[in-house]
C-alpha positions as MATLAB code, in Angstrom:
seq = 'XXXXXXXXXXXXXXXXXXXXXXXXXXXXXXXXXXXXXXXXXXXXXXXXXXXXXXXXXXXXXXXXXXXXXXXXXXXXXXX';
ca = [
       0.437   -1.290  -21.045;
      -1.605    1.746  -20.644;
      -4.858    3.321  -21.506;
      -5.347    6.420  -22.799;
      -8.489    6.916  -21.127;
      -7.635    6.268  -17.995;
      -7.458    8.977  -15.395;
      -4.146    9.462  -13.971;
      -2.194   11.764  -11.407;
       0.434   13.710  -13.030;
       3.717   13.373  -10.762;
       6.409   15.573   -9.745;
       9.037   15.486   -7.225;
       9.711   19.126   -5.671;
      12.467   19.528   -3.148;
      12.243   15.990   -2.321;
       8.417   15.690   -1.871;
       5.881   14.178   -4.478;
       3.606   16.690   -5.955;
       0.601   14.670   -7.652;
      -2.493   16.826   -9.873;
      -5.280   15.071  -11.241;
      -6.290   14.575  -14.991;
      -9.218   13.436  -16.557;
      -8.173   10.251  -18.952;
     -11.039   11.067  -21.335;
     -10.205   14.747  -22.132;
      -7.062   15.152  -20.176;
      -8.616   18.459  -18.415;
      -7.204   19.352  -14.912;
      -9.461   18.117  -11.949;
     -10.094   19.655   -8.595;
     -10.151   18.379   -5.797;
     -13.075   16.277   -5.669;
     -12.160   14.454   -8.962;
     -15.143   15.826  -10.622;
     -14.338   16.839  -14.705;
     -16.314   19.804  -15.594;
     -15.689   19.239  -19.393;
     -17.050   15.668  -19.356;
     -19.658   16.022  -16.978;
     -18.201   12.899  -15.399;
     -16.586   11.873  -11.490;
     -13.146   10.457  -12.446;
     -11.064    7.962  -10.543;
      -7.156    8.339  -10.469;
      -5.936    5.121   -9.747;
      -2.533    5.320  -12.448;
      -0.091    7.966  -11.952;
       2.555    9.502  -14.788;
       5.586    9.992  -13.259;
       7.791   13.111  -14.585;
      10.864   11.825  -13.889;
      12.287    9.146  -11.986;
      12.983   11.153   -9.032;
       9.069   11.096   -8.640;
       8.582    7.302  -10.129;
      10.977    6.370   -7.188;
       8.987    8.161   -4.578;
       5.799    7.186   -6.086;
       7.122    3.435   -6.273;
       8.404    3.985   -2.470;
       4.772    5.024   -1.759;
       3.114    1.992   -3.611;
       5.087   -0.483   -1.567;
       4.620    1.158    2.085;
       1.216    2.119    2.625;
      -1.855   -0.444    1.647;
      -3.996    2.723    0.756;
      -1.737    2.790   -2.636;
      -1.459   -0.755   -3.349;
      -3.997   -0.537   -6.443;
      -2.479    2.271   -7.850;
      -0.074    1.648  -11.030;
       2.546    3.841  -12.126;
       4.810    4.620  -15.166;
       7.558    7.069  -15.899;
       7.285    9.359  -18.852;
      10.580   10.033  -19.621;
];
């Protein structure tokens, strides 16, 4: 189950590689790179990622199970 509020990375896979951006789950507005959301005035944590495919969900899932550094992180696949 997942929460709508919840910041996420949005994932793609591009020649092979995983491209990840960051969204704000309370307003869904783009992040930089330091996480922080200008709309909401707020320092967001992506710790659930929304795979595009399942080219990405597999190298996100690939991810998840190699390096500790991920091992919090949740995933689904939006198709």
């Amino acid at each position: 189950m997942t929460n709508s509020k919840r910041d996420y990375f949005l994932a793609c896979a591009e020649d092979g590689s995983l491209s990840m951006r960051p969204y704000c789950g309370s307003c869904g507005h783009q992040l930089n790179e330091d996480y922080f959301c200008e709309n909401c005035q707020r320092q967001c944590r992506c710790t659930h990622v929304k795979c595009e495919d399942r080219d990405s969900y597999s190298l996100m899932d690939a991810l998840i199970k190699k390096n500790k550094a991920f091992k919090k992180f949740t995933i689904e696949i939006l198709i």
